[in-house]
C-alpha positions as CSV (number, residue, x, y, z in Angstrom):
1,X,-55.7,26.5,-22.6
2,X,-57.1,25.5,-19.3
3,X,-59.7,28.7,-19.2
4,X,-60.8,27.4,-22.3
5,X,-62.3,23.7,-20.8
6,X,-66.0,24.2,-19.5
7,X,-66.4,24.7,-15.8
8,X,-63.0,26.1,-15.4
9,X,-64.1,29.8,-15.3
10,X,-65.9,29.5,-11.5
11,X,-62.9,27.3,-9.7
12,X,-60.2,29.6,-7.7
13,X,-57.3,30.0,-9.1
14,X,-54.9,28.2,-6.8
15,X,-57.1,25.1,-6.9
16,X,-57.1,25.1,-10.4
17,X,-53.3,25.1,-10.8
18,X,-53.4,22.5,-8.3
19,X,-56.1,20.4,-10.4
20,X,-53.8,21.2,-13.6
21,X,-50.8,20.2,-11.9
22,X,-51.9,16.8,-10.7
23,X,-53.6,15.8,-13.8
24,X,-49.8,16.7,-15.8
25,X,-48.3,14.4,-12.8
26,X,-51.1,11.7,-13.8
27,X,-49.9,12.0,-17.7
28,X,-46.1,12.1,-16.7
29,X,-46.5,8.7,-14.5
30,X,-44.8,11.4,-11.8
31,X,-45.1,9.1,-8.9
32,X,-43.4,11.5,-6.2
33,X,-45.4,14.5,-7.6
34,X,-49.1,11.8,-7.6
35,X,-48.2,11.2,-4.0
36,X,-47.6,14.7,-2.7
37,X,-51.1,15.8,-4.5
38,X,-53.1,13.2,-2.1
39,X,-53.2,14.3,1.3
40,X,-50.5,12.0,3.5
41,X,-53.2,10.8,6.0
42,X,-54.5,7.5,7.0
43,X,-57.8,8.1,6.0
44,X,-57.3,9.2,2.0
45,X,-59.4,7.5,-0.2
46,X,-58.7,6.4,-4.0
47,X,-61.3,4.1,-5.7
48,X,-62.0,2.9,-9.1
49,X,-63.7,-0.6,-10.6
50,X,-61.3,-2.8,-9.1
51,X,-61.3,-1.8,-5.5
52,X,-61.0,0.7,-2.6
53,X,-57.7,1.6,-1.1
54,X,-58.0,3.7,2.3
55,X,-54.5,5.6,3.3
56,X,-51.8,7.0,1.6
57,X,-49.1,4.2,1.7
58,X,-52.0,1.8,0.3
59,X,-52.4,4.6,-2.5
60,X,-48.7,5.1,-3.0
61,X,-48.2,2.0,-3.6
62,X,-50.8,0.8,-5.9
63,X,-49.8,3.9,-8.1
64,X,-46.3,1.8,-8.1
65,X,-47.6,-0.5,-10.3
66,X,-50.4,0.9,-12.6
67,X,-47.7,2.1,-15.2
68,X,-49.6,5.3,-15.8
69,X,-53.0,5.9,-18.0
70,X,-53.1,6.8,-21.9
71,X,-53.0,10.6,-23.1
72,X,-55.9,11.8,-22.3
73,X,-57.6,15.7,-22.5
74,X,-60.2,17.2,-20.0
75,X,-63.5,18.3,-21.5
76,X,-65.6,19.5,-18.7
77,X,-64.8,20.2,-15.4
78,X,-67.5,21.0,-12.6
79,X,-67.0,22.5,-9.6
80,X,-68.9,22.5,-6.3
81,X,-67.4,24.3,-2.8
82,X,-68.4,22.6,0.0
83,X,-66.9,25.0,2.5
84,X,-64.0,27.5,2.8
85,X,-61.4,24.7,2.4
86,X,-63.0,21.8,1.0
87,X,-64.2,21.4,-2.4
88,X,-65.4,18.7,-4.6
89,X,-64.4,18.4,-8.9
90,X,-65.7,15.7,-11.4
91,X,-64.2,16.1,-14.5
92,X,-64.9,14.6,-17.4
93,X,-61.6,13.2,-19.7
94,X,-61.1,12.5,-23.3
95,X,-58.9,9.3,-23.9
96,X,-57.0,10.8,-27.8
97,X,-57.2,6.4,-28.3
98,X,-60.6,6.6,-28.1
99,X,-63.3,6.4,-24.8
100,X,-64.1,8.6,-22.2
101,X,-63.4,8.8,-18.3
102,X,-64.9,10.2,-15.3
103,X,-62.7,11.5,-12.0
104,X,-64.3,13.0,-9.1
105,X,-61.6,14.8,-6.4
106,X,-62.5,15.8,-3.1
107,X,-59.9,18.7,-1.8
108,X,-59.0,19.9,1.2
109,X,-56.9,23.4,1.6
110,X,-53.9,22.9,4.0
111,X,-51.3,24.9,4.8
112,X,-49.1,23.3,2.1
113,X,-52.0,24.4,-0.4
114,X,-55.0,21.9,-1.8
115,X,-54.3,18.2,-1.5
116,X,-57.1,15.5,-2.4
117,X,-58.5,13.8,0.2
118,X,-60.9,11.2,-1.9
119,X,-60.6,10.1,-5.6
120,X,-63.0,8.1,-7.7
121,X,-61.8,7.4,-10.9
122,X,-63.9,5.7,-13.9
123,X,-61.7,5.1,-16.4
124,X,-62.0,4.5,-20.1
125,X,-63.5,1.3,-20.6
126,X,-61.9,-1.7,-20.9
127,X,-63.2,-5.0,-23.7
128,X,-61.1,-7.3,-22.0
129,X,-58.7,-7.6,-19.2
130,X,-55.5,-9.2,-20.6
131,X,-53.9,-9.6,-17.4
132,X,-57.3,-11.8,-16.3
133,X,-58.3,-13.0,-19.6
134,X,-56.8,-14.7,-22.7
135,X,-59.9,-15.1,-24.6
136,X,-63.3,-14.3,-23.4
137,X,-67.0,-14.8,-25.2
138,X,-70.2,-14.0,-24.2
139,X,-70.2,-17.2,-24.0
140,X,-67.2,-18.5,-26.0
141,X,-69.1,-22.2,-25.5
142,X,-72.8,-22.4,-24.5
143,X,-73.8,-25.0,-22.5
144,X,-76.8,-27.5,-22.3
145,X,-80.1,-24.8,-21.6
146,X,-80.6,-26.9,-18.3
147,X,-79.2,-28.7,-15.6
148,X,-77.8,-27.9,-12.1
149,X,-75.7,-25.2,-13.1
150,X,-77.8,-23.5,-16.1
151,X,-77.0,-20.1,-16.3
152,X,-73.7,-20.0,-14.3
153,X,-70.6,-19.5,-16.2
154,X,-67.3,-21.0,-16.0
155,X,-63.4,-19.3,-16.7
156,X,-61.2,-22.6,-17.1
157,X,-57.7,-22.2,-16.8
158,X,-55.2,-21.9,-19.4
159,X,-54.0,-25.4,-19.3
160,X,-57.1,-27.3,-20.0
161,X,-58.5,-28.4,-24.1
162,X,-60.7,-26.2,-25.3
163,X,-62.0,-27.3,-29.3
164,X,-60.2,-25.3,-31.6
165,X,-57.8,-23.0,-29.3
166,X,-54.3,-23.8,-28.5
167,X,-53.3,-24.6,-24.9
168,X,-51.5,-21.6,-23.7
169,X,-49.8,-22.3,-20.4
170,X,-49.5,-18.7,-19.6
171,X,-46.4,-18.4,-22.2
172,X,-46.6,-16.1,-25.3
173,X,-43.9,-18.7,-27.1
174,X,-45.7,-21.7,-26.1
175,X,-49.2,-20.5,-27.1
176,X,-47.2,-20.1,-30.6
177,X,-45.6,-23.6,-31.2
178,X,-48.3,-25.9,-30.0
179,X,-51.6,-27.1,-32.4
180,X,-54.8,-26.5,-31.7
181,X,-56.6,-28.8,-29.4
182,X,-59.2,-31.1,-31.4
183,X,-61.4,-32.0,-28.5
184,X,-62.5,-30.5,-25.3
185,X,-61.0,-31.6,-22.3
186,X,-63.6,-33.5,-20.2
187,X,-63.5,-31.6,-17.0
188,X,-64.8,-29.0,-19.2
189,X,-67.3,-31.3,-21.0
190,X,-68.5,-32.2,-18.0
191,X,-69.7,-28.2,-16.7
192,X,-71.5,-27.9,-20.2
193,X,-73.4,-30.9,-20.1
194,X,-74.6,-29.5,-16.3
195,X,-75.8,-26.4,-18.0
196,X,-72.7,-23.7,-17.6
197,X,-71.3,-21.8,-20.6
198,X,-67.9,-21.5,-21.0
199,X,-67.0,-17.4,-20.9
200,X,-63.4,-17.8,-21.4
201,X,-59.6,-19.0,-21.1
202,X,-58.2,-17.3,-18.2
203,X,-54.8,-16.9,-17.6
204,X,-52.6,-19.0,-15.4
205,X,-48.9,-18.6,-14.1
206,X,-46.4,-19.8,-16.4
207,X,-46.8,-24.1,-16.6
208,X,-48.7,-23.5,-13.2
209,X,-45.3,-23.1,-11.6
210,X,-45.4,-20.7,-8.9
211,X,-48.6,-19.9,-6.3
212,X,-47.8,-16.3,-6.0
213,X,-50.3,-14.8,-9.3
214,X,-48.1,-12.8,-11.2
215,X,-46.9,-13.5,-14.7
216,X,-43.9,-11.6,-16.8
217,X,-45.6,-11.6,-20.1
218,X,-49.8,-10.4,-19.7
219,X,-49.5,-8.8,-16.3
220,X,-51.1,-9.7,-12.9
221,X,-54.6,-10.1,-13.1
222,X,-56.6,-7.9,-9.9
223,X,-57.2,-9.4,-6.4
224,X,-61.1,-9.1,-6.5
225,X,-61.1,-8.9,-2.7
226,X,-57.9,-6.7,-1.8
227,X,-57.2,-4.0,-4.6
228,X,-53.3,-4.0,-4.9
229,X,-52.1,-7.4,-3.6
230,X,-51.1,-10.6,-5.5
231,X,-53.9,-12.6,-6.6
232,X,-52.2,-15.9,-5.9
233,X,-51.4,-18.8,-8.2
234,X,-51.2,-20.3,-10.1
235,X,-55.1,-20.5,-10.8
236,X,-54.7,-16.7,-10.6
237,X,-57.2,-15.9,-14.1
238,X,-60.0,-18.2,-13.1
239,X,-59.8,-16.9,-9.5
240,X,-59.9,-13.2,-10.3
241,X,-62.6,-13.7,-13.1
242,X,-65.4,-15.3,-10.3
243,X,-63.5,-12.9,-7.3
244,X,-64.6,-9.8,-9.7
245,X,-67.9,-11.3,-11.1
246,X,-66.9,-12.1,-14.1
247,X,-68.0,-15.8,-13.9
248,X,-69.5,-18.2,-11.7
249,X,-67.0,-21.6,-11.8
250,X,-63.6,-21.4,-12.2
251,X,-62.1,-24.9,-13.6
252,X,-58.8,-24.8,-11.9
253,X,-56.2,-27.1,-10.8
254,X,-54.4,-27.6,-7.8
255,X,-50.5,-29.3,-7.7
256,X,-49.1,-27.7,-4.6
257,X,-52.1,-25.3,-3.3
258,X,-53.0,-23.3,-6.6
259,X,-56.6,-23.4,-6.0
260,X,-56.3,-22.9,-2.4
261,X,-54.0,-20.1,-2.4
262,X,-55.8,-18.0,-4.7
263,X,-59.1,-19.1,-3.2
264,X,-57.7,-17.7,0.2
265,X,-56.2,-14.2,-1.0
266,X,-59.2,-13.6,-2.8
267,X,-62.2,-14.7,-0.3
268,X,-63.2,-17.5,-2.1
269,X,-63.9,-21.2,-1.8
270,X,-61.7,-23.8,-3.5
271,X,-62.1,-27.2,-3.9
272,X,-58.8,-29.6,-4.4
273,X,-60.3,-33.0,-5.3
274,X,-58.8,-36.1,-4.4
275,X,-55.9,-36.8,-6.6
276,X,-57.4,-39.0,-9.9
277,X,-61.2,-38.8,-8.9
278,X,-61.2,-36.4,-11.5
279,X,-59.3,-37.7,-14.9
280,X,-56.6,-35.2,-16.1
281,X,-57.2,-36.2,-19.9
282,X,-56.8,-33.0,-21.9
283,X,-55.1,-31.0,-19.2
284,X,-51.4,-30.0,-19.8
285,X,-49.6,-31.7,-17.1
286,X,-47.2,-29.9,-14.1
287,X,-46.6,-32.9,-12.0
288,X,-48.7,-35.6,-12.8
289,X,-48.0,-37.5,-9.2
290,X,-49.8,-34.5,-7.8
291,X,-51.9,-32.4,-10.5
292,X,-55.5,-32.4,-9.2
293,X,-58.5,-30.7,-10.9
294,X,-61.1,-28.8,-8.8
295,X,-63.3,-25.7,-8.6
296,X,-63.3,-22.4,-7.4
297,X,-66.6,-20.6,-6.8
298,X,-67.8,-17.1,-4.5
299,X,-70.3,-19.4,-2.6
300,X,-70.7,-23.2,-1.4
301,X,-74.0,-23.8,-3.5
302,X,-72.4,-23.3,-6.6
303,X,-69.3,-25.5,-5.4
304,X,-71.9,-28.4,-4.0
305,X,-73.6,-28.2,-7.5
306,X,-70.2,-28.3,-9.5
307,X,-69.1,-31.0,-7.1
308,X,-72.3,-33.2,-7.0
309,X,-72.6,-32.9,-11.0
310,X,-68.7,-33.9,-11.6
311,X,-68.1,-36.2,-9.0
312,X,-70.9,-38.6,-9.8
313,X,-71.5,-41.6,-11.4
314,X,-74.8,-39.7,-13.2
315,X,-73.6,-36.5,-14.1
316,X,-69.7,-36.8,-14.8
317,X,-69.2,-38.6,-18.4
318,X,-65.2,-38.6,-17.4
319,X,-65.3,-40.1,-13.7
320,X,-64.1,-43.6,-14.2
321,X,-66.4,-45.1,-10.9
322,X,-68.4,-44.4,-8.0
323,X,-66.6,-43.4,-5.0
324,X,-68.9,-44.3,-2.8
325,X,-68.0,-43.0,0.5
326,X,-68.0,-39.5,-1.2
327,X,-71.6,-39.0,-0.1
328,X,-71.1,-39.8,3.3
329,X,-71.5,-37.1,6.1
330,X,-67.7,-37.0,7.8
331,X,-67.4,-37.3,11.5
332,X,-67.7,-33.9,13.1
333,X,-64.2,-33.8,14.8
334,X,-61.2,-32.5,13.6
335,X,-57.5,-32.1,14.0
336,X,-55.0,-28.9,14.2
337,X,-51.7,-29.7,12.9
338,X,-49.2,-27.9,15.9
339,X,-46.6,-27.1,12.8
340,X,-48.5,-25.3,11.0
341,X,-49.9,-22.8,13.8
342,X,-45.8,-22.8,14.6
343,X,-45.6,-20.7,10.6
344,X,-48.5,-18.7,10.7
345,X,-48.2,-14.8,10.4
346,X,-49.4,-13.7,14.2
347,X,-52.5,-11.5,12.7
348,X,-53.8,-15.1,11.0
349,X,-52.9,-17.5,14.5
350,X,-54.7,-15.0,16.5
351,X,-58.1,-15.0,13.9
352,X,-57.6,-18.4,14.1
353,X,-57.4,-19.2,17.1
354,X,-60.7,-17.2,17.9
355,X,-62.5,-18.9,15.3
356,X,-61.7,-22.1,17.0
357,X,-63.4,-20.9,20.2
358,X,-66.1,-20.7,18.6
359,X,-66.4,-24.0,16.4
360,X,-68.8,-26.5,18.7
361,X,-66.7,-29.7,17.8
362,X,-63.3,-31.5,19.1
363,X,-60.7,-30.3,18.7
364,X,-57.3,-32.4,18.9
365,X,-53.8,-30.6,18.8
366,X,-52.0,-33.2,16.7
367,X,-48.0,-33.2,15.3
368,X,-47.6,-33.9,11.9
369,X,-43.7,-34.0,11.7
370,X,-41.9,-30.7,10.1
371,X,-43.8,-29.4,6.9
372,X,-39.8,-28.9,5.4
373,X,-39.8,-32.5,5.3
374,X,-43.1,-33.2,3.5
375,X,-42.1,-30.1,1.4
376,X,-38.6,-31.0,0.1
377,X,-39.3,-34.6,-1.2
378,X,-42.2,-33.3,-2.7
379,X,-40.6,-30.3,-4.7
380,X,-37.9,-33.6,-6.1
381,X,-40.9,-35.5,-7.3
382,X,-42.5,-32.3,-8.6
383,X,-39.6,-30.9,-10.3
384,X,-38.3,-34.2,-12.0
385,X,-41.9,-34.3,-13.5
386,X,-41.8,-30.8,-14.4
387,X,-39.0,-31.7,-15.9
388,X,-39.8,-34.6,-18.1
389,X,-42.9,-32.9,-18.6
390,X,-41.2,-29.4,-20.2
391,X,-37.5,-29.6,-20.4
392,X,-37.4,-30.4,-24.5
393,X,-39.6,-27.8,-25.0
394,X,-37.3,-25.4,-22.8
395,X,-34.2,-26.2,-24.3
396,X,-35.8,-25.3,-27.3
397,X,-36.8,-22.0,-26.5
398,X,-34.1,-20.6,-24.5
399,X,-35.2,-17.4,-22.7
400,X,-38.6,-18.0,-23.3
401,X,-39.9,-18.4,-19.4
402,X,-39.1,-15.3,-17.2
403,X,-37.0,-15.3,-14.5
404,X,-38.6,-16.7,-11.7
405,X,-40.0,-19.9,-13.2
406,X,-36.9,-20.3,-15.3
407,X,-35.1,-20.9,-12.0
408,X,-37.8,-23.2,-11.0
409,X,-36.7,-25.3,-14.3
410,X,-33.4,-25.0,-14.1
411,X,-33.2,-26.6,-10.2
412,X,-35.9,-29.4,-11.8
413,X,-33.5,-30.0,-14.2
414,X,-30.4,-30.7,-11.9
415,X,-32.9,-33.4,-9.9
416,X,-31.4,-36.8,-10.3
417,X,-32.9,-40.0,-10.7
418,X,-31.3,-41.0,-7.5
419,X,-32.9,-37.9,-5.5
420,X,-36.2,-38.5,-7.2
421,X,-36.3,-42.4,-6.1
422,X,-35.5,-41.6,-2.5
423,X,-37.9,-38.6,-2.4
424,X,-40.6,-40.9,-3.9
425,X,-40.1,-43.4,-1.1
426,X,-40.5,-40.5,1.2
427,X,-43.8,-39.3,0.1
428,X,-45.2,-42.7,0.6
429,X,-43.6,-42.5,4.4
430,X,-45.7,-39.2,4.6
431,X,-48.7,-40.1,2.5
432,X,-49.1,-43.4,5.2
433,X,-48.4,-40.5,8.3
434,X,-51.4,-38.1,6.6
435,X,-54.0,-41.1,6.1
436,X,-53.5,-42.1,9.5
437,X,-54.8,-39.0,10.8
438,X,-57.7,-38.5,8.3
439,X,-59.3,-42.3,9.5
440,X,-61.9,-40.5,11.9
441,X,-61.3,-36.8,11.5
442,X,-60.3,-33.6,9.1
443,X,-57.5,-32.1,9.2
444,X,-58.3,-28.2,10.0
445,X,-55.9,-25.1,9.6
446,X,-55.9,-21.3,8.2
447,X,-54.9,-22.6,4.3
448,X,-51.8,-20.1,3.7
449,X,-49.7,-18.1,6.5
450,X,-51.0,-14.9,6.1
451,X,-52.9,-12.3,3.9
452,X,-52.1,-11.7,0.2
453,X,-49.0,-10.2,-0.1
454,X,-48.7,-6.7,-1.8
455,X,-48.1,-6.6,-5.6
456,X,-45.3,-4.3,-4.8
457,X,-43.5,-6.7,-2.7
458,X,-40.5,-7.2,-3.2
459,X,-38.6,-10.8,-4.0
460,X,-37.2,-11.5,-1.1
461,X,-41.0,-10.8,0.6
462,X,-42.5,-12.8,-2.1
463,X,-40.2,-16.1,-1.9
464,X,-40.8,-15.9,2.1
465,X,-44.0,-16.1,1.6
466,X,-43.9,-18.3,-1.0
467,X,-41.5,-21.0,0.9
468,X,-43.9,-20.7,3.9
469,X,-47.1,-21.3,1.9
470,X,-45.9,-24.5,0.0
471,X,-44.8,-25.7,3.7
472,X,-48.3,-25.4,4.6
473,X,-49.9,-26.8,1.1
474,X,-47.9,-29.7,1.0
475,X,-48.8,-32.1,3.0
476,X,-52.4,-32.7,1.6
477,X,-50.8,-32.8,-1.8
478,X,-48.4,-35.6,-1.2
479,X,-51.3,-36.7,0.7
480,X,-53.4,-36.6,-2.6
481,X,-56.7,-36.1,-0.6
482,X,-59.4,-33.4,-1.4
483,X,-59.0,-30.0,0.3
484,X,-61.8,-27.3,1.3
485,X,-60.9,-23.6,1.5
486,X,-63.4,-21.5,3.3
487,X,-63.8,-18.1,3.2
488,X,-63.3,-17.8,7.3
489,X,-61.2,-15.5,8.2
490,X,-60.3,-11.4,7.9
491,X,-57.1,-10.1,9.4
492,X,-55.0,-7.4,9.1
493,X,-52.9,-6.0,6.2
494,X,-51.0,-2.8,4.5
495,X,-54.0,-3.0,1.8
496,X,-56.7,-2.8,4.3
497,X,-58.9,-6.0,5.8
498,X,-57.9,-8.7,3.8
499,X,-59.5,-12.8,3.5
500,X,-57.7,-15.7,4.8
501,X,-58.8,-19.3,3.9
502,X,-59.9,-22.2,6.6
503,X,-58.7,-25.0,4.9
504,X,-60.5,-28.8,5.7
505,X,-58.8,-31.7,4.4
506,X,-60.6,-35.2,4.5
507,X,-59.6,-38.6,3.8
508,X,-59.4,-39.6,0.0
509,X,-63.1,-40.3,-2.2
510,X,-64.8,-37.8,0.6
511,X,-64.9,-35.0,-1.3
512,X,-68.8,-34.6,-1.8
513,X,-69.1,-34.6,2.1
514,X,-66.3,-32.7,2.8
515,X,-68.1,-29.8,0.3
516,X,-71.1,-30.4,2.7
517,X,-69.0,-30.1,6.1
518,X,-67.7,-27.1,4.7
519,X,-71.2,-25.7,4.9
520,X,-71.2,-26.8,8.2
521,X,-68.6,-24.7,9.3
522,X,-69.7,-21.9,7.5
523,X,-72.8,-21.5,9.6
């Protein structure tokens, strides 16, 4: 009986039922009942570990996709009035699995009776985030005791070697059909011997195929930076791990932006490397013409170190030779491409465009032909790969993949060898047009459309986004140059103020310098 919980006995009666009442909502997964508890105002407040969410829709909507918490009892409640209508409760919960929790409720009386105003919410706590996480260590691999990066820790995607795990690709049925990997991969050889301890396999959209973050089978792993929207992809594990602190480096890769993306919706920096500077040996392939290996990292020191170890002839046992223009400071003059600004969400154009007033360089408006072109040819070349790569294996495990990247398959398989020849001769077309401009500047432009879209979102929201995005991505990946997103920019959203990248592109074997003109732009 409720009178029978500690603390109950002082609390008025009507704000008790109310307490009672929500708390049942909470164990029902009510979501119209949750929302008519928390006062409809722009200025409620819900928090927990992953985030604050200010206003009611933002609240609403997160609650959409929690999926309710485990039975739990209350032990203790404790009450403090804080006026004649306002009044704040922390009670402490009892999870029947195992764990305790902590909620503190501040409530207001209205003339429809009590209504929270601001929640904090402790939950029971959580080993390992599945959604984030496949396997985690503490470390799982320890690296060298010194070197550049001794003590920083590294979440490598689930695609890469690890010694005696399996490769998952971010598929339950793959993870179970494939051997264990006998070696390490060397991009992850090459952070160990630099002093970084591997804490874990992170999870990664399914066969990297998508950029949006989400996957059918573990879960979406949180947005570090904006509690409630997509992470992005499909380096969406690594990103989240560093975004929330739980490492230092994530070991990513990037075919058509999934290093950038993610890097962007989370408030990150992301390194794409120039295509083949960094050997793919050990990493399960997407698109070979395109897959790229880079790093993702909360701040440019730890990049420049991850960049300067792996990218040079000393420190990278897997670089096949010096690229030696890669220490080279670029030239200080850039380029806007006028079709991208033409796609951008008007929040992001507008913060762009002010953060270009600002930036003490030239500054040439430049066309770079329509992004669908660069876009379709390279989804041909990426999907007949894919393809190749993945189709046996698909064929062999029919419903396997969920929906969304199943479709992705299925119009890879239906490329023929015809479209994939002429789309092939286009991406050289484009790859010349892209070179051209990077001889004696950097390509500079916001790196995805808009803020992180909400996890809610529905598909038709999530493929626009998506369609505009890879418009955007594309033409530094048929490019195959590196590709800097900065932490820049902070616009608008339904979740609150949210991150947008800046991205830099340079031309190819730059990539140390571009890191360093990164900086640059920074300050």
């Amino acid at each position: 009986m409720t009178h029978e919980i500690p603390g109950t006995e002082g609390v008025p009666a009507d704000l008790r039922d109310a307490f009672f009442a929500y708390e049942k909502a909470i164990l029902a997964n009510d979501l119209d009942e949750l929302d008519r508890w928390f006062l409809d105002s722009p200025r409620t407040m819900r928090g927990d570990d992953a985030g604050l969410l200010v206003g009611h829709e933002a609240i609403s909507a997160f609650r959409g996709l929690r999926g309710g918490v485990p039975p739990r009892d209350i032990e203790r409640i404790e009450y403090r009035a804080l006026g004649d209508d306002t009044a704040l409760i922390v009670s402490v919960s009892r999870f029947r699995i195992g764990g305790r929790g902590l909620q503190t409720q501040l409530w207001q009386k209205t003339p429809d009776g009590w209504r929270i105003t601001s929640a904090h919410v402790s939950g029971r706590p959580q080993p390992l985030n599945r959604a984030m996480w496949r396997t985690v260590g503490d470390p799982l691999f320890q690296g060298a005791w010194d070197g550049p990066l001794a003590g920083k820790t590294v979440a490598v995607k689930d695609l890469f070697a690890i010694k005696g795990y399996r490769i998952g690709a971010g598929n339950p049925t793959y993870v179970d059909t494939v051997a264990a990997e006998p070696r390490m991969a060397p991009a992850v050889t090459d952070l160990l011997r630099a002093g970084a301890s591997l804490r874990g396999i992170a999870r990664t959209d399914e066969f990297a195929y998508s950029v949006a973050g989400d996957n059918p089978h573990y879960g979406t792993p949180p947005n570090g930076a904006v509690p409630g929207a997509l992470p992005g992809g499909s380096s969406s594990g690594p990103a989240s791990a560093v975004a929330t602190g739980q490492a230092d480096i994530g070991l990513a890769t990037d075919t058509a932006g999934s290093i950038r993306v993610p890097a962007s919706y989370q408030g990150l920096w992301g390194l794409r490397t120039t295509h083949g500077l960094v050997p793919r040996a050990g990493l399960l392939p997407l698109a070979q013409s395109f897959d790229t290996i880079g790093w993702i990292t909360r701040d440019v020191d730890t990049l420049q170190k991850a960049a300067e170890w792996c990218l040079s002839y000393d420190g990278s046992d897997s670089t096949e030779r010096v690229y030696g223009e890669s220490g080279r400071d670029l030239p200080w003059r850039f380029r806007v491409p006028n079709e991208v600004i033409d796609v951008l969400e008007p929040d992001t154009r507008e913060a762009f465009e002010a953060w270009l007033d600002t930036l003490d360089a030239p500054v040439e408006r430049v066309d770079i032909g329509a992004l669908a072109d660069y876009q379709d040819p390279f989804r041909l070349v990426q999907g007949a790969e894919a393809w190749r790569n993945n189709g046996d294996w698909i064929r062999e495990h029919p419903g396997a993949l969920g929906p969304a990247v199943a479709a992705r398959f299925r119009a890879a398989s239906e490329v023929t060898a015809e479209d994939e020849s002429r789309a092939r001769a286009a991406v050289e077309v484009l790859k010349r047009r892209v070179d051209d401009l990077l001889i004696d500047a950097q390509l500079l432009l916001p790196t995805v459309p808009g803020p992180a879209p909400m996890r809610t979102s529905d598909g038709a929201k999530v493929d626009a986004v998506r369609t505009a995005t890879l418009r955007m991505t594309t033409p530094v990946a048929v490019a195959g140059v590196p590709a800097l997103s900065i932490p820049l920019l902070t616009v608008p959203s339904q979740l609150g103020p949210a991150p947008v990248g800046v991205c830099v592109a340079s031309r190819a074997e730059t990539d140390i310098a571009l890191v360093r003109l990164g900086r640059q732009l920074d300050a």
